[in-house]
C-alpha positions, 0 to 999 in steps of 0.5 A: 591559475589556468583561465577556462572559456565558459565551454570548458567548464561546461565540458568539466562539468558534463565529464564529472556528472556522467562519471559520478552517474556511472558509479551510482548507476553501477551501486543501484544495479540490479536492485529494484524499488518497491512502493507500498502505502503504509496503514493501520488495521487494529493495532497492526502497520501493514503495507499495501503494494503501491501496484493495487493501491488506486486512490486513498480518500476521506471515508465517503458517504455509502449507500448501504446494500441489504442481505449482504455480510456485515463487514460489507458496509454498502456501496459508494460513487467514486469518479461515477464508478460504483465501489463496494466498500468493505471494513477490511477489520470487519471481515478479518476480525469480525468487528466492525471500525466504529465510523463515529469514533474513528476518522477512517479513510478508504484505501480504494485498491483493485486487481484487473476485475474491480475495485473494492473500498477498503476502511482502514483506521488510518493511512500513513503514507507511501514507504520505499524499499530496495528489494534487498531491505526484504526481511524474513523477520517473524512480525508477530499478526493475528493468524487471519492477517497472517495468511495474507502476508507473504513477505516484509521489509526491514529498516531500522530496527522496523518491520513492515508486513506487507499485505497482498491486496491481489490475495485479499481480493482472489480469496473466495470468503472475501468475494463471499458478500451475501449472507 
């Protein structure tokens, strides 16, 4: 058996690890990932793309804000930043989350303009996907969630709908607050 100084076997070990990066660099090449938070509206899992998501925190104490639509429950301090928070059920469904029932968080998301609280029922955590796991999958929503799912992953048997926050928040009803 052939004895090896220290540095050869340093040498051996850097030529194995840049050959077996080349080849998993080569396998990945030209696919992307894709981030989004997994929640739960009603009894519907949909991603949030991790791009507009700011912060996830414990449903806060709101100050509620008279004359405005019902699913706007008030305004809340986040960081010294006023966030309105809006029951994203609410304003899909009509019916607002009972808060007393329910230990909801806030999906605290934004686009350039501002961010906005979103109450969801419950957050699961972040999913990763290659773009090429997208799907074209019919997963079966509520025509008023539909119309902000443009595109879904699939894993297993699973399919995520991914709902876009920037289209929720560039939707003219939604910036509609007042009554």
């Amino acid at each position: 058996m052939e004895m090896r100084t220290p540095f050869e076997l340093l040498k051996l070990t850097e030529q194995k690890y840049k050959q077996r990066s080349v080849t998993t660099l080569e396998r990945t090449e030209g696919t992307q990932e894709w981030t989004g938070v997994l929640f739960r509206i009603e009894q519907d899992k949909l991603l949030a793309p991790m791009a507009t998501v700011m912060e996830i925190v414990p449903m806060e104490e709101y100050t509620p804000v008279p004359g405005v639509q019902p699913w706007v429950l008030g305004l809340v301090n986040l960081h010294g930043n006023l966030v309105t928070v809006v029951d994203l059920e609410g304003y899909l469904y009509g019916r607002n989350i009972d808060l007393q029932r329910h230990d909801c968080k806030l999906l605290v998301v934004s686009n350039r303009r501002y961010q906005v609280g979103l109450v969801v029922r419950e957050v699961f955590g972040m999913k990763h996907f290659w773009q090429g796991e997208t799907s074209e999958a019919d997963v079966r929503l509520d025509p008023k969630v539909q119309r902000y799912v443009q595109s879904a992953f699939s894993r297993h048997g699973e399919h995520y709908a991914v709902f876009e926050i920037e289209r929720l928040l560039a939707d003219r009803n939604f910036q509609h607050l007042s009554r």
